[in-house]
LOKEGU-830605 format. One record per residue (C-alpha): residue number from 0; chain; x, y, z. Coordinates in nm, 3 decimals, m for minus. Layout:
N
- NUM | A | X | Y | Z
...
REM end
This chain:
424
- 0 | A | m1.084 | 1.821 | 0.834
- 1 | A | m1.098 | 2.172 | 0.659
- 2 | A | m0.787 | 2.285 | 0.844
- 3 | A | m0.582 | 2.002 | 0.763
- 4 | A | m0.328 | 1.895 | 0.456
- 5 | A | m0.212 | 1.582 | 0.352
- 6 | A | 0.100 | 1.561 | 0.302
- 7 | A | 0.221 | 1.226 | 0.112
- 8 | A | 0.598 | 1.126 | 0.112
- 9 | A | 0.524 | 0.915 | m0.278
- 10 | A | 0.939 | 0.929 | m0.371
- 11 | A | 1.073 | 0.585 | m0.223
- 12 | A | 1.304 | 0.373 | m0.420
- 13 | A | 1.229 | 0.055 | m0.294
- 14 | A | 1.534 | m0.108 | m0.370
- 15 | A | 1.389 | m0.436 | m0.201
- 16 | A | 1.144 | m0.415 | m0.436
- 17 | A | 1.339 | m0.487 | m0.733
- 18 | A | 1.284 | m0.612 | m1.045
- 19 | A | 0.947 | m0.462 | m1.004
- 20 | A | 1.042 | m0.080 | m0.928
- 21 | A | 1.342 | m0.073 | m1.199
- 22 | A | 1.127 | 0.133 | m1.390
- 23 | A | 0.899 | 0.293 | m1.166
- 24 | A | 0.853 | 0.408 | m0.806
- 25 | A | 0.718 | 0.175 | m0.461
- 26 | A | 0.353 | 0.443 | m0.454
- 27 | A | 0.348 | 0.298 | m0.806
- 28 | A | 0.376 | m0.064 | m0.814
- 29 | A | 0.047 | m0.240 | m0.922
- 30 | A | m0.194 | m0.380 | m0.629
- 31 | A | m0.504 | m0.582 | m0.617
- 32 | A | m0.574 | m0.589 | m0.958
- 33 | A | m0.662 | m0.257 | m1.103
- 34 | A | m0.491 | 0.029 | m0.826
- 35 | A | m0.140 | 0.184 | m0.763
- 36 | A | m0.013 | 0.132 | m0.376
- 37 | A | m0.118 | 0.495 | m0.381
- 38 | A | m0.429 | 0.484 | m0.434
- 39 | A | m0.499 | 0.297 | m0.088
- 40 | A | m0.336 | 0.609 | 0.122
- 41 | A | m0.561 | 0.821 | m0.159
- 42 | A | m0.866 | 0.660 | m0.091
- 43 | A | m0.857 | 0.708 | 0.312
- 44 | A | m0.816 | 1.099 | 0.262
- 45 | A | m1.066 | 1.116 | 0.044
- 46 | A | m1.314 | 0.872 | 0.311
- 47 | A | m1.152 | 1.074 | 0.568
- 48 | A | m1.271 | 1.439 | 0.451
- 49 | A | m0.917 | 1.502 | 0.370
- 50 | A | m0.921 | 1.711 | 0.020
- 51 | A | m0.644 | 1.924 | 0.005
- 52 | A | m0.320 | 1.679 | m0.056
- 53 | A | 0.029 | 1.759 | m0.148
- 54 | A | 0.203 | 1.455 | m0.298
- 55 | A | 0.602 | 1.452 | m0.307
- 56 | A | 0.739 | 1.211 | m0.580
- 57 | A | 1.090 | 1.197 | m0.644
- 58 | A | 1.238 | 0.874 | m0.817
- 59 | A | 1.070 | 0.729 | m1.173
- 60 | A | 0.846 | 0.931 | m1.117
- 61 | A | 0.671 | 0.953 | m1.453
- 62 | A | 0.461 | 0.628 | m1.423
- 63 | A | 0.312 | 0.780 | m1.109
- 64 | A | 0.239 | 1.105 | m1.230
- 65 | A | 0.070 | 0.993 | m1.516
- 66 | A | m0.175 | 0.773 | m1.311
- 67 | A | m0.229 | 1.063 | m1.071
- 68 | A | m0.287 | 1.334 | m1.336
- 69 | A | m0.520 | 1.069 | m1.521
- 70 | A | m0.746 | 0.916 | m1.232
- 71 | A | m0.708 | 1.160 | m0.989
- 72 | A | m0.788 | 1.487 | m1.128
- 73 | A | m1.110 | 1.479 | m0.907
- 74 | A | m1.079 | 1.800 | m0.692
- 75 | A | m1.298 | 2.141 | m0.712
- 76 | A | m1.081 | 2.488 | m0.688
- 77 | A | m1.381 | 2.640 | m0.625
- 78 | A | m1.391 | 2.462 | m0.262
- 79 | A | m1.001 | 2.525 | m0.221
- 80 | A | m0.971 | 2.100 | m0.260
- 81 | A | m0.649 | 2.045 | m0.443
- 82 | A | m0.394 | 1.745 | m0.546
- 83 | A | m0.063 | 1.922 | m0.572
- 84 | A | 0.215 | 1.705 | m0.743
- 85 | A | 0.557 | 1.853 | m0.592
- 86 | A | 0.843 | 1.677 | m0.759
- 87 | A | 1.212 | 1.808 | m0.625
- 88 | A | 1.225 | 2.195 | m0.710
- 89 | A | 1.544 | 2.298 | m0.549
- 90 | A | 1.345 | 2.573 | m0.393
- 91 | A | 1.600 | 2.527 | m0.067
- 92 | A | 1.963 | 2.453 | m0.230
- 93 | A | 2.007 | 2.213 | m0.550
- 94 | A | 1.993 | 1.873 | m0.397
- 95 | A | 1.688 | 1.607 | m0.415
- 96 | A | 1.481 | 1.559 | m0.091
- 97 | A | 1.731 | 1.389 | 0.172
- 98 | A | 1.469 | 1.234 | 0.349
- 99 | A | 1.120 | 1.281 | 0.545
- 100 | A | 1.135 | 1.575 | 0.722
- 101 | A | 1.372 | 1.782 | 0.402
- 102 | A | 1.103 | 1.659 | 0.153
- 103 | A | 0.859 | 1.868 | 0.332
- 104 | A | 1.132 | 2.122 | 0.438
- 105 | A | 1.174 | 2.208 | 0.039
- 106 | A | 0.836 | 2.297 | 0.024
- 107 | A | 0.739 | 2.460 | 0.332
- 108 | A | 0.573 | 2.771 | 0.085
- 109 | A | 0.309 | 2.514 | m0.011
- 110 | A | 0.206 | 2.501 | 0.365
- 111 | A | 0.246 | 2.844 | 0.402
- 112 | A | 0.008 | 2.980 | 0.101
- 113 | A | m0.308 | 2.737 | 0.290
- 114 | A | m0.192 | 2.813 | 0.708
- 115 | A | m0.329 | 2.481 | 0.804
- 116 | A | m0.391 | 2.412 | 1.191
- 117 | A | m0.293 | 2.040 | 1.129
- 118 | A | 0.002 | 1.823 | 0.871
- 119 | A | m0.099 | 1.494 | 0.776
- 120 | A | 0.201 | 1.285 | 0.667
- 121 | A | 0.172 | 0.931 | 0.497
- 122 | A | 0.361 | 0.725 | 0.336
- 123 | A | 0.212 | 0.619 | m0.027
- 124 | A | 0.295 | 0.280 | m0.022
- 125 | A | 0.127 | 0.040 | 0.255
- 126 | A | m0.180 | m0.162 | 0.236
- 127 | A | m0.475 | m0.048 | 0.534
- 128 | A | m0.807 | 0.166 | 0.546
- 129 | A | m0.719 | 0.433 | 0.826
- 130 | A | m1.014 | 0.752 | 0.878
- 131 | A | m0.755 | 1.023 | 0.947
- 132 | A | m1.037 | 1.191 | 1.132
- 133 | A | m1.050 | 1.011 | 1.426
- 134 | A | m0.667 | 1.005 | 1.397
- 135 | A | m0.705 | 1.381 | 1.471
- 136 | A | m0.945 | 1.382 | 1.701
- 137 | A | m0.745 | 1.156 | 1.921
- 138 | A | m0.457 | 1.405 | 1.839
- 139 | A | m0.655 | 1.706 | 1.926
- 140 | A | m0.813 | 1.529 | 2.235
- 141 | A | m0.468 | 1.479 | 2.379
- 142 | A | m0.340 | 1.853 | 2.306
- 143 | A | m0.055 | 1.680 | 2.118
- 144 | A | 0.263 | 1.846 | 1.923
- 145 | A | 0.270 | 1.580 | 1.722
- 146 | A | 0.076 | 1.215 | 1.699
- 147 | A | 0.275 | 0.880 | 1.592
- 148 | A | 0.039 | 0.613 | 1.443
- 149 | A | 0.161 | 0.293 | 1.601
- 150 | A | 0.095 | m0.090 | 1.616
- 151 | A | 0.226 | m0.361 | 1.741
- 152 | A | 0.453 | m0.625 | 1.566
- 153 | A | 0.711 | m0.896 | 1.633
- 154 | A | 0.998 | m0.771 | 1.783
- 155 | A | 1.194 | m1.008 | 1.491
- 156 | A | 1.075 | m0.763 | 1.263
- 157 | A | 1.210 | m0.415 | 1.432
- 158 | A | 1.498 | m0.344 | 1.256
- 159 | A | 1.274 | m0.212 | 0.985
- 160 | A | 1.058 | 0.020 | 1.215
- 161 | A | 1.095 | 0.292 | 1.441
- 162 | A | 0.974 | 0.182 | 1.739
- 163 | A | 0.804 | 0.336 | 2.059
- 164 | A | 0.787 | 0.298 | 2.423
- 165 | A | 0.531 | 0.488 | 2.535
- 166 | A | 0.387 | 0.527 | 2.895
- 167 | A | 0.025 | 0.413 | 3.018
- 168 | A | m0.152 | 0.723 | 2.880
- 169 | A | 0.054 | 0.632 | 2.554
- 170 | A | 0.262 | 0.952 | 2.583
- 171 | A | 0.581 | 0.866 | 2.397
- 172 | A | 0.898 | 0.814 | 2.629
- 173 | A | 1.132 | 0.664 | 2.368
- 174 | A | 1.182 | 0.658 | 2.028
- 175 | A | 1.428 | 0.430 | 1.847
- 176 | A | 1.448 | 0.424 | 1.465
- 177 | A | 1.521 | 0.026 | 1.351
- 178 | A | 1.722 | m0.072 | 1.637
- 179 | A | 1.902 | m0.400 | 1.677
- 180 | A | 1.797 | m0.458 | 2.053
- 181 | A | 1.435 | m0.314 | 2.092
- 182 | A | 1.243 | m0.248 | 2.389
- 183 | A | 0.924 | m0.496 | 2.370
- 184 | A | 0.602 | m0.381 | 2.503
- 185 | A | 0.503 | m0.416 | 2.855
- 186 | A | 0.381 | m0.776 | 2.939
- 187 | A | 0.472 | m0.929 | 2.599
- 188 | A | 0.800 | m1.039 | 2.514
- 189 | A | 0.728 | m1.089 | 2.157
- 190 | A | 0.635 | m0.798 | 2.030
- 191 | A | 0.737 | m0.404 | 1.946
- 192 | A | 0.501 | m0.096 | 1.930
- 193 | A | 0.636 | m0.001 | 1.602
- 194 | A | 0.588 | 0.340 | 1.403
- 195 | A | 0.328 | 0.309 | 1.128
- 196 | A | 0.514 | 0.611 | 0.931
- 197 | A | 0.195 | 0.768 | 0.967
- 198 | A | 0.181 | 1.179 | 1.163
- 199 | A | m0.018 | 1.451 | 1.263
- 200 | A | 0.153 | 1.767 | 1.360
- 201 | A | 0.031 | 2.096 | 1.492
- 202 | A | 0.123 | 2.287 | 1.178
- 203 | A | 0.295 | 2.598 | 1.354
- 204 | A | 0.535 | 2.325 | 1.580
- 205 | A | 0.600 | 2.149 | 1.250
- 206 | A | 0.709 | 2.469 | 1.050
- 207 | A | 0.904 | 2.589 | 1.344
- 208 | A | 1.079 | 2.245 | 1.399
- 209 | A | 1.145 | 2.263 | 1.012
- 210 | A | 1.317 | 2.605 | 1.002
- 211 | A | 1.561 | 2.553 | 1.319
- 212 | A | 1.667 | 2.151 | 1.304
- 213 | A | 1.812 | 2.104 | 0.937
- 214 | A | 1.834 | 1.719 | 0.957
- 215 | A | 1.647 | 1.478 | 0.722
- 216 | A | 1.431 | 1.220 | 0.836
- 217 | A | 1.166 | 1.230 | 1.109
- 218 | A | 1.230 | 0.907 | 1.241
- 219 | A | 1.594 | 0.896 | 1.287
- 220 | A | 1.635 | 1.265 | 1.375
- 221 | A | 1.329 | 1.463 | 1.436
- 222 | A | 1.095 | 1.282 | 1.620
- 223 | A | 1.386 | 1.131 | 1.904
- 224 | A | 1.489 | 1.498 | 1.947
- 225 | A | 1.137 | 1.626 | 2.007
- 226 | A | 1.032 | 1.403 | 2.323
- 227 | A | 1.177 | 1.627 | 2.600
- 228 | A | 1.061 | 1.941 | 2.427
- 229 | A | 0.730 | 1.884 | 2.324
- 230 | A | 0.432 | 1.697 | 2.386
- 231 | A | 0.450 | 1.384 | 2.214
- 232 | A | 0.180 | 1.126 | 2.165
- 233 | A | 0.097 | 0.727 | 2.025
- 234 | A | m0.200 | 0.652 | 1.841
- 235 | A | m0.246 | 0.318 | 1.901
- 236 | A | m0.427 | 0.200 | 1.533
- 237 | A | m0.557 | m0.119 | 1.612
- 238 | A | m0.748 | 0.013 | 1.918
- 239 | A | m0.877 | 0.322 | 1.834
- 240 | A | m0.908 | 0.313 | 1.431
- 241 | A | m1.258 | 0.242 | 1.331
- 242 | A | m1.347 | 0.170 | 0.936
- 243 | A | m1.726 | 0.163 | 0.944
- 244 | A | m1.880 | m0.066 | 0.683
- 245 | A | m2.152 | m0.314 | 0.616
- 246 | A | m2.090 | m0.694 | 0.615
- 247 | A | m2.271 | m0.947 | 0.337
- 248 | A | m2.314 | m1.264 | 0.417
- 249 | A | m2.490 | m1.599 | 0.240
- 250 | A | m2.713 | m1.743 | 0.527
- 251 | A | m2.790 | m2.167 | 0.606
- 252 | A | m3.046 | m2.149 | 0.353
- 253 | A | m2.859 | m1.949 | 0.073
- 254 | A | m3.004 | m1.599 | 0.123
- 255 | A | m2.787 | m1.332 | 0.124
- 256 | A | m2.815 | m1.070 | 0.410
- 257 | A | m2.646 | m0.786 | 0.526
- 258 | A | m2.506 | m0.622 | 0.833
- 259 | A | m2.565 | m0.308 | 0.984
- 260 | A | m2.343 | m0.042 | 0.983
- 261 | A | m2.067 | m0.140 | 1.146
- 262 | A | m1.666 | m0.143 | 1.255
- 263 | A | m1.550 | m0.408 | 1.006
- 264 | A | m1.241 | m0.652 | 1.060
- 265 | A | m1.004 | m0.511 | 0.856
- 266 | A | m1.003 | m0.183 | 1.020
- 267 | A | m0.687 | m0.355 | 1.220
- 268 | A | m0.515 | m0.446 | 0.876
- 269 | A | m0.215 | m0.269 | 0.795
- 270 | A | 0.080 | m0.403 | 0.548
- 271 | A | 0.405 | m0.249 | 0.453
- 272 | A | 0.489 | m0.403 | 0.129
- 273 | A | 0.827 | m0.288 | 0.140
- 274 | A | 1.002 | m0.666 | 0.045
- 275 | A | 0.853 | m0.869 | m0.228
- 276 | A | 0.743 | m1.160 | m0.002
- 277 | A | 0.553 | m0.881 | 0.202
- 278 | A | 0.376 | m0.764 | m0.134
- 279 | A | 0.299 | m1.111 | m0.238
- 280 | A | 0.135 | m1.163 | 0.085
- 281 | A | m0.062 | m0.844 | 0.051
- 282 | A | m0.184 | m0.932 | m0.264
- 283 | A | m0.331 | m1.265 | m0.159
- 284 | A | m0.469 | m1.151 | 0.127
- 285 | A | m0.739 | m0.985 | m0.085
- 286 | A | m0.835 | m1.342 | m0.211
- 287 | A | m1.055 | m1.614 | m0.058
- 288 | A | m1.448 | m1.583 | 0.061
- 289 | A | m1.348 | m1.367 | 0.400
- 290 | A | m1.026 | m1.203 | 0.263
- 291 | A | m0.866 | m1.056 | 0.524
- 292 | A | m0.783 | m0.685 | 0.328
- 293 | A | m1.196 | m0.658 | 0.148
- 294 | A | m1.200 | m0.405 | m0.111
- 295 | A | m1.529 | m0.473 | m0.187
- 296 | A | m1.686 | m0.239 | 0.099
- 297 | A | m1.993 | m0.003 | 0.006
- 298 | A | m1.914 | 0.301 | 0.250
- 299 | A | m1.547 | 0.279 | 0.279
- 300 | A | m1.478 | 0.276 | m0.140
- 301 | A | m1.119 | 0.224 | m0.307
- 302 | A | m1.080 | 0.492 | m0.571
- 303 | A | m0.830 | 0.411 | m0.875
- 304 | A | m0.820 | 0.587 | m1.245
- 305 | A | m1.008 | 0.269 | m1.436
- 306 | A | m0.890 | 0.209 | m1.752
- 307 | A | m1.117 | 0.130 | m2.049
- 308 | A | m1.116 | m0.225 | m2.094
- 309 | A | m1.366 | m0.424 | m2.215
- 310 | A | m1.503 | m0.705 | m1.946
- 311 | A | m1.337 | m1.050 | m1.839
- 312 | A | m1.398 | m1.340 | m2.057
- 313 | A | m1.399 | m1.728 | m1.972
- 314 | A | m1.382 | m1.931 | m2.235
- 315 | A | m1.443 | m2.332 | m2.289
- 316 | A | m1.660 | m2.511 | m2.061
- 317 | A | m1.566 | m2.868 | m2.191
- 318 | A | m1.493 | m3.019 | m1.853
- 319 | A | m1.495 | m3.347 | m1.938
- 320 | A | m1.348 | m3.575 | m2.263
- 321 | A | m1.037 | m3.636 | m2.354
- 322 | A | m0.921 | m3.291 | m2.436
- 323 | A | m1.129 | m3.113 | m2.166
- 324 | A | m1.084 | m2.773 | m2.085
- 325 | A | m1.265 | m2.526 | m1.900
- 326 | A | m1.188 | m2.116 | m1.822
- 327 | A | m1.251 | m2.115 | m1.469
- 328 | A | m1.092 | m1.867 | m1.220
- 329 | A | m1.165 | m1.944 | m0.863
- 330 | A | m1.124 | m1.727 | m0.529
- 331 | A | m0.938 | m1.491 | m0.772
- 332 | A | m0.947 | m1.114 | m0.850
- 333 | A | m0.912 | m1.080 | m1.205
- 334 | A | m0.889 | m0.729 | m1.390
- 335 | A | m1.074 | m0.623 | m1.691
- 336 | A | m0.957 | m0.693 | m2.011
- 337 | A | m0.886 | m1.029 | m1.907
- 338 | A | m0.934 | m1.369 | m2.115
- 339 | A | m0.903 | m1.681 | m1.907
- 340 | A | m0.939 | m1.937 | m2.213
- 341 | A | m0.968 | m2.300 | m2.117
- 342 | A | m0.691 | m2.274 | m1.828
- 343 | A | m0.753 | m2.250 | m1.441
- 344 | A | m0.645 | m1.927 | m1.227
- 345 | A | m0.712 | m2.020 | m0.808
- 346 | A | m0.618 | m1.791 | m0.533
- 347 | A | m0.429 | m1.504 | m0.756
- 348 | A | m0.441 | m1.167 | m0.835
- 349 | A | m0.486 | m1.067 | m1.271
- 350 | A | m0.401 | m0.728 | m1.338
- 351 | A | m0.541 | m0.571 | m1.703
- 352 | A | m0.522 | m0.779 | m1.999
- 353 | A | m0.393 | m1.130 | m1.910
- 354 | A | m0.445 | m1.372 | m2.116
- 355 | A | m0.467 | m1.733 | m1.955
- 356 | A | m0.408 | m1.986 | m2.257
- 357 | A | m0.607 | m2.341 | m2.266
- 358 | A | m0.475 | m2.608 | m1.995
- 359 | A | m0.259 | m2.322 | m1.791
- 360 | A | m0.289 | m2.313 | m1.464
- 361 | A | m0.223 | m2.055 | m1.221
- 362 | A | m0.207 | m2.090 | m0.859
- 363 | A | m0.179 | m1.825 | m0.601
- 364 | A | 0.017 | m1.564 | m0.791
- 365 | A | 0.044 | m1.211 | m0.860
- 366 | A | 0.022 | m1.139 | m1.201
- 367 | A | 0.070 | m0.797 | m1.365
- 368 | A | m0.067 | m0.640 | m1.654
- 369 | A | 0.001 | m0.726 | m2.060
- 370 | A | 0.099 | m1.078 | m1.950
- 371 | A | 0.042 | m1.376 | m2.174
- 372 | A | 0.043 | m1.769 | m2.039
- 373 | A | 0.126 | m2.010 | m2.253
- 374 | A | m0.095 | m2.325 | m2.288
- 375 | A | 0.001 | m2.610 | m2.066
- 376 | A | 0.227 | m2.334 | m1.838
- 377 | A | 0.226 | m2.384 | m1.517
- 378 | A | 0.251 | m2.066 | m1.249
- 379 | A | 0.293 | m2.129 | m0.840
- 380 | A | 0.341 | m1.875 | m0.581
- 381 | A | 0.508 | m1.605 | m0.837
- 382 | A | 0.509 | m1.296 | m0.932
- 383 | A | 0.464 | m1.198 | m1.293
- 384 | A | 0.587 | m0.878 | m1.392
- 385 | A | 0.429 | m0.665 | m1.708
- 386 | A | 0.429 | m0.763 | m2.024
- 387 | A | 0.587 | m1.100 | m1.927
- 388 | A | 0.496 | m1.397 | m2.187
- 389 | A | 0.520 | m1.751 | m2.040
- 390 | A | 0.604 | m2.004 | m2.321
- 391 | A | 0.403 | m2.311 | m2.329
- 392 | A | 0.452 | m2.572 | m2.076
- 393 | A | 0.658 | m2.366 | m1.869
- 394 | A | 0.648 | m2.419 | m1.536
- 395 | A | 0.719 | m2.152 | m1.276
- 396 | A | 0.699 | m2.218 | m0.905
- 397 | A | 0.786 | m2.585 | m0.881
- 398 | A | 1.146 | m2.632 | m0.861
- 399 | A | 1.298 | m2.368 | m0.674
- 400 | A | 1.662 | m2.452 | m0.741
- 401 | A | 1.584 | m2.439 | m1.143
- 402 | A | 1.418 | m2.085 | m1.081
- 403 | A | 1.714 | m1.971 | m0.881
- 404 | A | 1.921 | m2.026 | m1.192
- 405 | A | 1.694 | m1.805 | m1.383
- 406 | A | 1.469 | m1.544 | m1.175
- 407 | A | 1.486 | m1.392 | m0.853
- 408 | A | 1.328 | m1.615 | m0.620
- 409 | A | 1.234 | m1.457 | m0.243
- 410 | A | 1.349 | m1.603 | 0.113
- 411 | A | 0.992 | m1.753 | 0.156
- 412 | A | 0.994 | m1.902 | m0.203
- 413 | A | 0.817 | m1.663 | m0.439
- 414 | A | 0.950 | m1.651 | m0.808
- 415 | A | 0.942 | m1.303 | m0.925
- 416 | A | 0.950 | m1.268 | m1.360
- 417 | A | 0.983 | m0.988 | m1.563
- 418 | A | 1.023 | m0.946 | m1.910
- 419 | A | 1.376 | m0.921 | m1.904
- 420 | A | 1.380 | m1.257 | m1.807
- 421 | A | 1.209 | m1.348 | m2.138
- 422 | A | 1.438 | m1.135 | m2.439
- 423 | A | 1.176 | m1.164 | m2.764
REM end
């Protein structure tokens, strides 16, 4: 991967992320615990052999460059490996990146000082282990301009996707960015082969496509224009993508064994968190004995900048009595820092410092960093924001209609609280 960059669009609003990006960016929001969405795209460069990255930020952006400047300052000069953080510079005409293909536009001199062979572009904000090197050897295999990661998805859920019709040697024949009416694969009515946001370009097409089409986004405008002039091709992720990985298991009689090397089941996992039920879900699927997202793999490792916390704490283990209480948290990730004190936390995510208070109880929920529970609260299927503290007894999660009255509550259910909701 020597003659490839990374280039990573990190600049999204995420409007349908709200209240959680009103201060900071989508690439930034909190995930799993102790990592930025970022550093998931991060991690599979850096697995991939991919070490010279350009990162684009653009809106609240200072969250995100702190964490990147902090945890990610890994890279040696003296190997040419680089993490370049290029915020808006105007270096084309005063105006903020329009889109895509302008972000990169603006900052075509970045490509220029390195002459790559091959553009990586990702998105800094799903959830999915991808090695970018088979991605271009599939790309380089099929003499491709340019390579579309795809997958396939329910055709209910196209009008947030570009999506593909491709032909049987998964050259790309169509390309329709979030249509109303989309074309469903071949065979099954049910579902879409949808762009995964993810490319790889020939570097000297990319530059020249740049430089004479001045429109913004490569899925509404560059991409459709390119099929009858270049060679365009569909990666089909679930197929071909290959996260190699050991598997531990507890045997009938207790022992724990382990695997050979070998492709693991999440290598087919990819999540756009893009909504706040879709984030939610994300999040839990890291839960449970099998979760379906592991994290927890030895050759395939999730970097993050760890803060210094000290470890978690449980507290009370007076399970019986008439005032028993017990700190217990069950099929649960919990971040350091942490003090679960006589309540119960099942099926839910703790970021840094969250302090569970005795008789709380917490049941498959998100909850961010700086939070405090109150004792006797009780939190179901929500989202806790930063810095959030639940009085005691409060329930969250139970009666939708009262929580409509005084959070935002999601189309599947999921109460989402911040700390605006809770004025000191």
């Amino acid at each position: 991967m020597k003659n490839t960059i990374a280039i990573i669009m990190a600049g999204g609003k995420g409007e349908r992320l709200m209240p959680l990006t009103k201060d900071r960016s989508k690439p930034a929001i909190p995930f799993g615990g102790i990592y930025l969405l970022i550093d998931l795209t991060l991690s599979n460069c850096i697995n991939s052999g991919v070490y010279r990255i350009i990162v684009l930020p653009q809106y609240k952006s200072q969250t995100l460059m702190q964490h990147l400047e902090g945890g990610w300052n890994i890279f040696s000069p003296a190997l040419h490996h680089y993490l370049k953080i290029a915020p808006p510079q105007m270096m084309e005409g005063e105006k903020w990146y329009q889109g895509t293909a302008d972000s990169i536009r603006q900052n075509t001199y970045l490509l220029k000082q390195d002459s790559p062979k091959h553009v990586l572009i990702l998105s800094g904000d799903h959830v999915y282990k991808m090695d970018y090197a088979r991605f271009k050897e599939y790309h380089e295999a099929h003499n491709a301009d340019v390579t579309i990661a795809v997958i396939e998805l329910g055709k209910e859920v196209a009008g947030q996707y570009g999506i593909l019709e491709v032909d049987e040697t998964f050259k790309v024949r169509a390309f329709q960015e979030k249509p109303k009416s989309p074309k469903t694969i071949p065979g099954d009515t049910g579902r879409v082969l949808a762009s995964m946001g993810i490319y790889i370009f020939k570097a000297d097409v990319l530059l020249d496509l740049l430089k004479r089409d001045d429109r913004a986004d490569f899925g509404k405008d560059i991409l459709p224009g390119m099929l009858d002039t270049h060679r365009v091709m569909a990666y089909p992720f679930r197929r071909e993508n290959k996260i190699l990985d050991v598997s531990i298991s507890v045997d009938e009689d207790g022992i724990l064994r382990e695997s050979p090397l070998q492709p693991v089941r999440d290598s087919g996992y990819w999540r756009d968190v893009g909504t706040l039920d879709a984030f939610w879900n994300a999040n839990m699927d890291l839960t449970g004995v099998d979760p379906y997202f592991n994290m927890y793999g030895r050759h395939w490792p999730i970097r993050t900048y760890q803060r210094q916390h000290p470890p978690v704490k449980t507290v009370f283990a007076q399970e019986s009595g008439s005032h028993a209480r017990a700190g217990r948290a069950l099929d649960s990730l919990v971040a350091h820092g942490s003090i679960i004190s006589g309540g119960l936390v099942l099926n839910s995510v703790l970021s840094y410092n969250v302090f569970v208070q005795s008789w709380a109880r917490v049941e498959e929920s998100v909850v961010m960093e700086n939070v405090v529970i109150g004792r006797h609260a009780r939190i179901k299927k929500a989202i806790i924001g930063e810095g959030v503290r639940i009085p005691p007894s409060f329930k969250i999660g139970y009666y939708p209609g009262e929580d409509r009255k005084k959070f935002t509550v999601t189309p599947r259910g999921i109460t989402v609280v911040t700390k605006d909701d809770f004025p000191e």
